[in-house]
N, C-alpha and C positions, 0 to 999 in steps of 0.2 A: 517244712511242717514236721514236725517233732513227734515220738510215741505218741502222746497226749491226743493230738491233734488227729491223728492215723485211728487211734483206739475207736474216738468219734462218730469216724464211717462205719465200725462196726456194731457202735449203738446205733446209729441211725435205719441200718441199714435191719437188725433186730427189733424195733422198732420198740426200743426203752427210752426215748429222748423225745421232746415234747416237739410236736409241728416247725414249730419256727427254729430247732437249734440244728438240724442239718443247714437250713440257709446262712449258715455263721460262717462256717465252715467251706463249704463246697456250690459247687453251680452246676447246672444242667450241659452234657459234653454238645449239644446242637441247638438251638431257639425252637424248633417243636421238634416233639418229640410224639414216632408211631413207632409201633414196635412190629417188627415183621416177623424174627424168632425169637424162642426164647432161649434161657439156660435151661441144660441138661441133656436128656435123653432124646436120640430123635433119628428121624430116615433123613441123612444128607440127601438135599435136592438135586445135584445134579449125578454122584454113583448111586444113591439108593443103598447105601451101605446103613448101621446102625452105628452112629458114635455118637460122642458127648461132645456138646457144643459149650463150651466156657465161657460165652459169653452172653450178649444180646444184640440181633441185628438189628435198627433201626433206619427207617427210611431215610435216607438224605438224599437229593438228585443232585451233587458237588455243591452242597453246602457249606459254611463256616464250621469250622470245628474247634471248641475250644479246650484247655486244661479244668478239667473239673475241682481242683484245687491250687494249691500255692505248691511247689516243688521243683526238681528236678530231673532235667528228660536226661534219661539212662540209658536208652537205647533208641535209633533211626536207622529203620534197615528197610529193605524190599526179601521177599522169595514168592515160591511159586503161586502158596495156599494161602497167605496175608497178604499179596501183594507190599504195597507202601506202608510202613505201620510207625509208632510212634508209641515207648514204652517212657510213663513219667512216676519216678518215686516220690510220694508223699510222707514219710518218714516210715512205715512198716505197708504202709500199701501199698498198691503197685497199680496204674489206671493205666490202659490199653486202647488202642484206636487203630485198627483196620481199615484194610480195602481204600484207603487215601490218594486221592488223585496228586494233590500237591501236601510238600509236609512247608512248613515254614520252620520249624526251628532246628537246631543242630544238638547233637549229643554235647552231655555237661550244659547246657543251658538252665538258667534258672528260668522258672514259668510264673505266674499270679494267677490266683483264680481269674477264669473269664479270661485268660488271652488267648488270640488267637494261636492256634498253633499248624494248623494244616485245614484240606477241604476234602472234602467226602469225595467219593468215586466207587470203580471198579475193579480196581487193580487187586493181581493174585486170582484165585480160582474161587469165582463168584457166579450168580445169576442176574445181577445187574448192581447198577451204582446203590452201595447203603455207609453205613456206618455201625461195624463190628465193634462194639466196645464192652469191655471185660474189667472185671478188680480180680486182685488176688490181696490176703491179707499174710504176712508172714509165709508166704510161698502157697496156702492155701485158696482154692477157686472160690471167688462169693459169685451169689446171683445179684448182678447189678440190676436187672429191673426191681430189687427189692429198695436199692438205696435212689435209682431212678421216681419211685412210688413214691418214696418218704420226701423226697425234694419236692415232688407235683403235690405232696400234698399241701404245699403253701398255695399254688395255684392249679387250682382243680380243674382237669378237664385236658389240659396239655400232655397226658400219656396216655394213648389211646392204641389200639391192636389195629394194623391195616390188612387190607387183603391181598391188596395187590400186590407182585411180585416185589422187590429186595429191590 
């Protein structure tokens, strides 16, 4: 996926691009989708400390996890605080997936939207199984439930805030 293509997620996610042209592009990173945190500012749940969360947690109980676009995985690591993670380039993007029980694919892999690439979990320093998943654009942090919103909104009703724990 090429400049062009990467720019896209940042119209989409801005939301200057018309309902249906995110789905050209990109696919939802689980089959439903609840959101447990959001981006930004917040009390981490388990120090109570105040930091910035770059992502979105969404609920998954070792779900499927897919590539939200066509590119390539540039990074498959573990540590303490991401556990199992899985960094894929989309030409200027960068799409992110945490806390992963199993990864399936290997560093330099090429991906398609929609494949499989790993399964949700707990791994790294969590409060239970979710799916941490992040953009950054040109090294800059986006809020993915902005570009998660603009995908649901071809099907409405599939991003929803849950209560219960991560």
């Amino acid at each position: 996926m090429g400049y062009l293509s990467s720019l896209s997620a940042v119209i989409v996610i801005l939301g200057l691009a018309p309902r249906s042209f995110g789905q050209r592009y990109f696919t939802s990173p689980l089959n439903s989708l609840y959101m447990n945190q959001a981006f930004g500012w917040r009390i981490h749940p388990l120090n109570g400390a105040l930091n910035f969360h770059d992502g979105v947690d969404l609920k998954a109980d070792f779900q499927p996890v897919f590539s939200i676009a066509d590119g390539e995985v540039v990074r498959v690591n573990i540590n303490a605080v991401s556990g199992k993670f899985i960094v894929i380039r989309h030409g200027k993007l960068l799409s992110h997936y945490a806390h992963l029980s199993r990864i399936i694919v290997s560093s330099k892999d090429t991906v398609l939207r929609g494949q499989l690439i790993g399964v949700s979990g707990a791994s790294g320093r969590t409060t239970g199984p979710h799916l941490h998943f992040a953009l950054s654009y040109c090294g800059v942090k986006l809020d993915a439930l902005k570009f998660l919103k603009a995908l649901d909104a071809v099907n409405p009703g599939r991003l929803t805030d849950a209560n219960s724990d991560k």
